[in-house]
Structures are given as structure tokens and as C-alpha cells.
PAVEXLUM-562535 format. One record per atom (N, C-alpha, C, O, CB): residue in three letters; atom name; chain; x, y, z. Coordinates in Angstrom, 2 decimals. Glycine has a CB too. Layout:
ALA|CA|A|X|Y|Z
...
This chain:
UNK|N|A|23.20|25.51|-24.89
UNK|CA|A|22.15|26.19|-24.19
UNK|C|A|21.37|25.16|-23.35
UNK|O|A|20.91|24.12|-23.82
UNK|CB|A|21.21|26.94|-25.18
UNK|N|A|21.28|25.51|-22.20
UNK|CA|A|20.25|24.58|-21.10
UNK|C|A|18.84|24.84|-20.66
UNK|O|A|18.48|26.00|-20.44
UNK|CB|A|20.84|24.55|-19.81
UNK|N|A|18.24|24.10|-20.55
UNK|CA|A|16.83|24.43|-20.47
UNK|C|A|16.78|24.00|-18.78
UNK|O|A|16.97|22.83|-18.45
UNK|CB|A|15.71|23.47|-21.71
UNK|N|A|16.51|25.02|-17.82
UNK|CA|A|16.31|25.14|-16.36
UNK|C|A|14.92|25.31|-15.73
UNK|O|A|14.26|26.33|-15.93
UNK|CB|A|17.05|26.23|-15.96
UNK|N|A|14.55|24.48|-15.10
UNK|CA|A|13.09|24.81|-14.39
UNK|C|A|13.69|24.32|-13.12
UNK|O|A|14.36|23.34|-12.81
UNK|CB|A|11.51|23.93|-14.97
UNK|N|A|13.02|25.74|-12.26
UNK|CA|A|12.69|25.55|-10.75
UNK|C|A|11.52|25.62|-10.53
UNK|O|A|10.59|26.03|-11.22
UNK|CB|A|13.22|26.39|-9.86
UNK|N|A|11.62|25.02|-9.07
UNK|CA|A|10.13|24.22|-8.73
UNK|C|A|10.81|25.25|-7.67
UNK|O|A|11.96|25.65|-7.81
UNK|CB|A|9.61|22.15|-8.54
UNK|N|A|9.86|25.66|-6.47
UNK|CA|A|9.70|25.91|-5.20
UNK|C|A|9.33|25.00|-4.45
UNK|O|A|8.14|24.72|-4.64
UNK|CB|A|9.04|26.75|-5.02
UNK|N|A|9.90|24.32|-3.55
UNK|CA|A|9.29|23.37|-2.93
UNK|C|A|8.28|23.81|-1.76
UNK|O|A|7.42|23.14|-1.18
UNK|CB|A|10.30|22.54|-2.48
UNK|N|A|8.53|24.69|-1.67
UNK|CA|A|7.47|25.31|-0.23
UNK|C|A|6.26|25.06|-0.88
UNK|O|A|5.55|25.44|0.05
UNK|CB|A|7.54|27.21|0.36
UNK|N|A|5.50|24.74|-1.71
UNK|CA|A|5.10|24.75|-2.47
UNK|C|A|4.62|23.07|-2.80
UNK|O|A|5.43|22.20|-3.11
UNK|CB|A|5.86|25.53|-3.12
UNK|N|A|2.62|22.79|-2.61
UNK|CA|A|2.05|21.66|-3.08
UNK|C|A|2.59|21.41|-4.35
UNK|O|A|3.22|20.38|-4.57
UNK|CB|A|0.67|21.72|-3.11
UNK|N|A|2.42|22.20|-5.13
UNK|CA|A|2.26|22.07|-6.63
UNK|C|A|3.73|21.82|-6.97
UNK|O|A|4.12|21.29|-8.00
UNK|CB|A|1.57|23.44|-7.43
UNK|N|A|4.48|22.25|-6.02
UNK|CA|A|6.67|22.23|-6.24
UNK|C|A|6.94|20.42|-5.49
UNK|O|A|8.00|19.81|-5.63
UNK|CB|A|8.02|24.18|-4.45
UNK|N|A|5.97|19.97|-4.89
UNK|CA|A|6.77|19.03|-4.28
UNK|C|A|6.91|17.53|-5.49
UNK|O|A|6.17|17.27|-6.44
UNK|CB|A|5.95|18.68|-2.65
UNK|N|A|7.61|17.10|-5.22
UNK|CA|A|8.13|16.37|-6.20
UNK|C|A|7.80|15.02|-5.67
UNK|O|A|7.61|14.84|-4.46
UNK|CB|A|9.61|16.66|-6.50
UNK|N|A|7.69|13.82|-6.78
UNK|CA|A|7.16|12.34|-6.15
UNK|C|A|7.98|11.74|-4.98
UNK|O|A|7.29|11.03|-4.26
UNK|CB|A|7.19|11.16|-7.32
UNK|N|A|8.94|11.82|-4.70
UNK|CA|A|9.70|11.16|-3.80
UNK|C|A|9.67|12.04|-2.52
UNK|O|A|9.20|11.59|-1.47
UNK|CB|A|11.10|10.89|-4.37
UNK|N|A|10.17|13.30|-2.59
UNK|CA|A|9.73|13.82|-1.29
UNK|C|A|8.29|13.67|-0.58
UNK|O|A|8.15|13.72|0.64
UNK|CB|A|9.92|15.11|-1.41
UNK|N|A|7.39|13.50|-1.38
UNK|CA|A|5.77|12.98|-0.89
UNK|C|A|5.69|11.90|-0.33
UNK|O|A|5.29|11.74|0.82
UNK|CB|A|4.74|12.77|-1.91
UNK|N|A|6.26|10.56|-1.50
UNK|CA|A|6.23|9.52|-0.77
UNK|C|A|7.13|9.82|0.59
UNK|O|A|6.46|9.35|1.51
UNK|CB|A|6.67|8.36|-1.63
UNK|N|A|8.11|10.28|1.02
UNK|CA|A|8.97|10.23|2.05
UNK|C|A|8.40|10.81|3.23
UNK|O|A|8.62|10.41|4.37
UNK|CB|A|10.15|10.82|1.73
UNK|N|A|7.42|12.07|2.82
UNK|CA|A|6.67|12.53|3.75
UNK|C|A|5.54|11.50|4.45
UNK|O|A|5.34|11.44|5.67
UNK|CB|A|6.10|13.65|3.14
UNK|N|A|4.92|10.77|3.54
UNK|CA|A|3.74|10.09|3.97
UNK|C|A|3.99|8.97|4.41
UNK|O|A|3.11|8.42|5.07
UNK|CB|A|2.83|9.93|3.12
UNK|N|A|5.24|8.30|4.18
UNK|CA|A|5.76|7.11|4.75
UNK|C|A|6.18|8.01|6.12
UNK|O|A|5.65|7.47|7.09
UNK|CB|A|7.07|6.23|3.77
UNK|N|A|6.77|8.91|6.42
UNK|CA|A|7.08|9.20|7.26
UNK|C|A|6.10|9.85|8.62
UNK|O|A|6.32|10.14|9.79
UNK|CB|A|7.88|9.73|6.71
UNK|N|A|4.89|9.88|7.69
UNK|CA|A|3.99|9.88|8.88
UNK|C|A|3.12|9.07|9.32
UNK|O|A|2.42|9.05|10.33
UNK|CB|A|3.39|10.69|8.88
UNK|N|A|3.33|8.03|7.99
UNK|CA|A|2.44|6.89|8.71
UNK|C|A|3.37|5.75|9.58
UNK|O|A|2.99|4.69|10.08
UNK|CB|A|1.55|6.02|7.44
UNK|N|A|4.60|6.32|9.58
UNK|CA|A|5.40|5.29|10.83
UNK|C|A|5.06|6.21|12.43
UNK|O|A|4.98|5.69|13.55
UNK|CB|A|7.66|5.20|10.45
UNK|N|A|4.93|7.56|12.11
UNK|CA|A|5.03|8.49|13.23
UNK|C|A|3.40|8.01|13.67
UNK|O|A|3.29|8.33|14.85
UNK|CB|A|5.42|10.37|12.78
UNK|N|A|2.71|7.67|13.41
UNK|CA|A|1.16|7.46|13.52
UNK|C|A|1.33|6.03|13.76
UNK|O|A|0.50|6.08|14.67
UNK|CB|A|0.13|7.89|12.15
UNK|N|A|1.58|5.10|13.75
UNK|CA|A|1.56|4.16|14.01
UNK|C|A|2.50|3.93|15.20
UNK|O|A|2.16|2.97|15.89
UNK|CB|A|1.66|3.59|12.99
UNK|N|A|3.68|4.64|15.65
UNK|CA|A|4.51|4.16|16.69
UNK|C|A|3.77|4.81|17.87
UNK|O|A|3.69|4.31|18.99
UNK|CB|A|6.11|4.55|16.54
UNK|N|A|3.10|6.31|17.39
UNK|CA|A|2.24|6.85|18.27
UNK|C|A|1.03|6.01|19.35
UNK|O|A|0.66|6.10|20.52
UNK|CB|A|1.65|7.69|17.39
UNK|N|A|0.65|5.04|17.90
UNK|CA|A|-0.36|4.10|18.71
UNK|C|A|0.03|3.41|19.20
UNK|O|A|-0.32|3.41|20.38
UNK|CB|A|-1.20|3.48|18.29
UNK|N|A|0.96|2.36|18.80
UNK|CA|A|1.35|1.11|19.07
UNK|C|A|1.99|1.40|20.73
UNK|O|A|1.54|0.78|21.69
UNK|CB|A|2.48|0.51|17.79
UNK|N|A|3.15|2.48|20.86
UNK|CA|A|3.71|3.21|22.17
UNK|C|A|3.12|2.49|23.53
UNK|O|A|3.68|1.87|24.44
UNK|CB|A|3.21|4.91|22.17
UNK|N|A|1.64|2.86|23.25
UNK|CA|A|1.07|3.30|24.80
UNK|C|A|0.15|1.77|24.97
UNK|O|A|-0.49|1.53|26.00
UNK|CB|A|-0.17|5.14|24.84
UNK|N|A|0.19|1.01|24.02
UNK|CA|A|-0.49|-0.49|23.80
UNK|C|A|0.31|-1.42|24.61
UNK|O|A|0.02|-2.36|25.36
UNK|CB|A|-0.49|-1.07|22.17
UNK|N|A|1.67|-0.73|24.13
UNK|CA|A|2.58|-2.11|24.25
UNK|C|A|2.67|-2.17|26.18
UNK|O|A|2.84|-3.04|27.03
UNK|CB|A|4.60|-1.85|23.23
UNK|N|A|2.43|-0.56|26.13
UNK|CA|A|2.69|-0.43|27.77
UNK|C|A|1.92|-0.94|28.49
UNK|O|A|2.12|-1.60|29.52
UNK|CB|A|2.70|0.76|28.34
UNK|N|A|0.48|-0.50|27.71
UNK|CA|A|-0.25|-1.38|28.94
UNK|C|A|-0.44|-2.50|29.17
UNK|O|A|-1.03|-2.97|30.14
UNK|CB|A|-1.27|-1.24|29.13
UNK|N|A|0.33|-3.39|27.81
UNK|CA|A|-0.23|-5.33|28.06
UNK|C|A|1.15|-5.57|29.39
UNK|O|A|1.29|-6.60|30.05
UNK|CB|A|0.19|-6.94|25.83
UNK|N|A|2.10|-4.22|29.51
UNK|CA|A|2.98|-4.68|30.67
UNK|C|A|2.55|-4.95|32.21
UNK|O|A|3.08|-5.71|33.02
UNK|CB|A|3.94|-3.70|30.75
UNK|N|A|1.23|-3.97|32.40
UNK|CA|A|0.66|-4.18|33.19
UNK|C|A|-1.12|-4.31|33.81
UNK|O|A|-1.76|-3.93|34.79
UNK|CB|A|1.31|-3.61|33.48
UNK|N|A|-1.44|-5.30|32.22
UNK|CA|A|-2.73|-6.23|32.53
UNK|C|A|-3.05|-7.04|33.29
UNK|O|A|-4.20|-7.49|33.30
UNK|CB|A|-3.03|-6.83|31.86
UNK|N|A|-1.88|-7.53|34.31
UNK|CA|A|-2.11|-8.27|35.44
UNK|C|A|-2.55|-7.24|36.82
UNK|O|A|-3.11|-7.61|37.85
UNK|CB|A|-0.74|-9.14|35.66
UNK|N|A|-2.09|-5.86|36.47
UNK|CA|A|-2.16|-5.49|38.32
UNK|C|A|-3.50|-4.76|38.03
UNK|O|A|-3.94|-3.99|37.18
UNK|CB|A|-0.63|-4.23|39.27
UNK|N|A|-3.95|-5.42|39.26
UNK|CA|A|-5.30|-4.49|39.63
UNK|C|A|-5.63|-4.01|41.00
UNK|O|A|-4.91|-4.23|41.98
UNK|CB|A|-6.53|-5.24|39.30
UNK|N|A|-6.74|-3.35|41.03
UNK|CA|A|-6.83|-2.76|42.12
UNK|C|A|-7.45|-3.56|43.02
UNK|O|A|-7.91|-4.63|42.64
UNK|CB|A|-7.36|-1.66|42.00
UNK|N|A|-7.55|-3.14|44.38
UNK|CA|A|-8.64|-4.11|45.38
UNK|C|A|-10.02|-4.25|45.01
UNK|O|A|-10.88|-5.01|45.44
UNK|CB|A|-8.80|-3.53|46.83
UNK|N|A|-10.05|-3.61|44.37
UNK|CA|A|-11.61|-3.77|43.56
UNK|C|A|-11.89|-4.28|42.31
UNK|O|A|-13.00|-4.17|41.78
UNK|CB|A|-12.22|-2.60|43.35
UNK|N|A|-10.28|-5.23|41.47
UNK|CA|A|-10.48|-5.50|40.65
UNK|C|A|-10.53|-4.71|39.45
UNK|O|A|-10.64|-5.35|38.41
UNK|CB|A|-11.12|-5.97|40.93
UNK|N|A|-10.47|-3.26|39.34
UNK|CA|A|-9.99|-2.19|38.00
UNK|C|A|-8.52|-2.84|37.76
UNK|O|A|-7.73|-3.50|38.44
UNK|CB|A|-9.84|-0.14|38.47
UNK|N|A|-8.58|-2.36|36.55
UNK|CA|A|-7.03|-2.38|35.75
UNK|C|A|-6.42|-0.80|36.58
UNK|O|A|-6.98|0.29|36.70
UNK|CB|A|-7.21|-2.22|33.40
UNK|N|A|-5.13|-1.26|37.03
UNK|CA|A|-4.41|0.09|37.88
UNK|C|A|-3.88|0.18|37.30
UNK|O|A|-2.90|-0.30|37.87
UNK|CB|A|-3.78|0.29|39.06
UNK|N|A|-3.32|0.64|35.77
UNK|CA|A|-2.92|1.04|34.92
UNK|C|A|-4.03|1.11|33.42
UNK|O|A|-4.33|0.17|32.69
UNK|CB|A|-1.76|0.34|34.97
UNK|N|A|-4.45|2.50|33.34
UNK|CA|A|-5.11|2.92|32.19
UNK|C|A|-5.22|4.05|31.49
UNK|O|A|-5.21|5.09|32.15
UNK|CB|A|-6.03|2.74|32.32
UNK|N|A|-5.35|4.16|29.97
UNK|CA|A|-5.44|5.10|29.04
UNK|C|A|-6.21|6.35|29.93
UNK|O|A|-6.98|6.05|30.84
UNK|CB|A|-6.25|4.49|27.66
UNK|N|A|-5.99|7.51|29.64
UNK|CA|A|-6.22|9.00|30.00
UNK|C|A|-7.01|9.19|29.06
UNK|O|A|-8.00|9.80|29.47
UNK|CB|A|-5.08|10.02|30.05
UNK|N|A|-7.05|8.90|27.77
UNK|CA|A|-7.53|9.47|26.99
UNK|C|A|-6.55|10.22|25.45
UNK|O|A|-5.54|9.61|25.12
UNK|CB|A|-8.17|10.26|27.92
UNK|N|A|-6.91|11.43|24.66
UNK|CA|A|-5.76|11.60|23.88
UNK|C|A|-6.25|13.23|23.74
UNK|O|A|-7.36|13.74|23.91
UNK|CB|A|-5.57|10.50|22.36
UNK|N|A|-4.82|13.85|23.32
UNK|CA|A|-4.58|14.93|23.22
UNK|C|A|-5.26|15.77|21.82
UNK|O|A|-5.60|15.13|20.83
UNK|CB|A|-3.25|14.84|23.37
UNK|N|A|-5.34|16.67|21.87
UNK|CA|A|-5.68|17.41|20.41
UNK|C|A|-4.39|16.92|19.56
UNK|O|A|-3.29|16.65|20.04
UNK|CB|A|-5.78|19.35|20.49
UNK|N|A|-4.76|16.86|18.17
UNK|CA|A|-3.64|16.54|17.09
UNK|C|A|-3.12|18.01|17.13
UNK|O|A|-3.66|19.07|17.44
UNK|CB|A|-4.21|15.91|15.40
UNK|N|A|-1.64|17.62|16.65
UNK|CA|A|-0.74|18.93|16.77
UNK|C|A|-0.23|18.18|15.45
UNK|O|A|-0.39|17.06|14.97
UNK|CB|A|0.46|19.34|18.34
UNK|N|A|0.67|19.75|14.98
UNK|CA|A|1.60|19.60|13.66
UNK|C|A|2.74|19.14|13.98
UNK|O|A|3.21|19.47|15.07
UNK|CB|A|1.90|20.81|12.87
UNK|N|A|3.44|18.29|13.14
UNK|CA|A|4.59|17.63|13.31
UNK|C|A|5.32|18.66|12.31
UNK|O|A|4.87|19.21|11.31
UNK|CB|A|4.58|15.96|12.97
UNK|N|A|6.88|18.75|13.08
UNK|CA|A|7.75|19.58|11.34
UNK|C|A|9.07|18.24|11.37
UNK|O|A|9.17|17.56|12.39
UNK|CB|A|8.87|22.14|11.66
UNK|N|A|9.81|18.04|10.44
UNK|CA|A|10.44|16.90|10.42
UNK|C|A|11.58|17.82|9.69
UNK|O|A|11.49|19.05|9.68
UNK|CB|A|9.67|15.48|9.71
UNK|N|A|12.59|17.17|9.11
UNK|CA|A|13.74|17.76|8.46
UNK|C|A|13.19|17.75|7.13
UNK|O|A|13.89|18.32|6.29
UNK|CB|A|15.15|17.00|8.64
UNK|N|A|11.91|17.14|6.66
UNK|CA|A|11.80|17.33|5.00
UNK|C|A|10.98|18.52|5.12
UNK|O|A|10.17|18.61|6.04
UNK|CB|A|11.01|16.00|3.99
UNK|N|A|11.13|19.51|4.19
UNK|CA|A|10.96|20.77|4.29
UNK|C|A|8.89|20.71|3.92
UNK|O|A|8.34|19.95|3.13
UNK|CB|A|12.26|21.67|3.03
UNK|N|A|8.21|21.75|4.78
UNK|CA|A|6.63|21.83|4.51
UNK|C|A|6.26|20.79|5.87
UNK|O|A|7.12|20.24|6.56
UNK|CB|A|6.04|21.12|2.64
UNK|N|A|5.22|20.72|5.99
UNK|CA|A|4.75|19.75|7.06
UNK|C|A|4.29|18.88|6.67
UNK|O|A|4.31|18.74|5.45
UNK|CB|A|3.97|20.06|7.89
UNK|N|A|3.47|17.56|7.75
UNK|CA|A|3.10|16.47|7.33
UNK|C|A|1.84|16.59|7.02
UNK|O|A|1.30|15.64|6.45
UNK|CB|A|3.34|15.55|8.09
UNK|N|A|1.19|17.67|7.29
UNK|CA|A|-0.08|17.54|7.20
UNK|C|A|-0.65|16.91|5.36
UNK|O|A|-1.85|16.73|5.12
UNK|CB|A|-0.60|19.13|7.73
């Protein structure tokens, strides 16, 4: 005789230690490449400026946070 427990993973209380860690490692690389991205771009062009001396290449600003869905099942949030 076997003793069977299912978990639901859709489900906080179903997710299991390793899928968590995998989630949160996986969003703190997605959060960090996010930043790092648009950094690396601009030290490419800290030399050009304008006739007036502005940096002619600069940050816009940033978007509303949106949900990420990834292949591990539930979101990152």
C-alpha cells in the first residue's frame, strides 16, 4: 500500500522549495540584465555630445512594471 500526496502547484501553498528558488533566481537575473542592458549602452556613447555639450545619448526614463510568465508554471511575481 502507498501513501500519495498531491500538491497543486498553481498553488503558493503547492509550490515546492526548488521551484521557488528557480523562480527567484530567475527573476533576479531578469532584473538585473534589465538594468545592467541600457547602462552598458550608454557608457558606449559617453563621449558624443551635443553642440551644447548635453550627452546625445540618454535614458527616457522607465516603463510601468509588467508581469513576466516564464516556462516555470505561476508567475514571478
Amino acid at each position: 500500500m502507498t501513501n500519495n500526496t498531491v500538491i497543486d502547484p498553481g498553488t503558493p501553498e503547492g509550490i515546492d522549495p526548488l521551484t521557488e528558488l528557480l523562480r527567484s533566481g530567475a527573476k533576479q537575473l531578469i532584473t538585473e540584465a534589465v538594468q545592467v542592458e541600457p547602462d552598458e549602452l550608454m557608457r558606449q556613447y559617453d563621449d558624443q555630445k551635443t553642440t551644447d555639450g548635453c550627452q546625445r545619448v540618454v535614458h527616457s526614463g522607465h516603463h510601468p512594471e509588467r508581469e513576466s510568465i516564464t516556462g516555470v508554471r505561476g508567475h514571478l511575481n
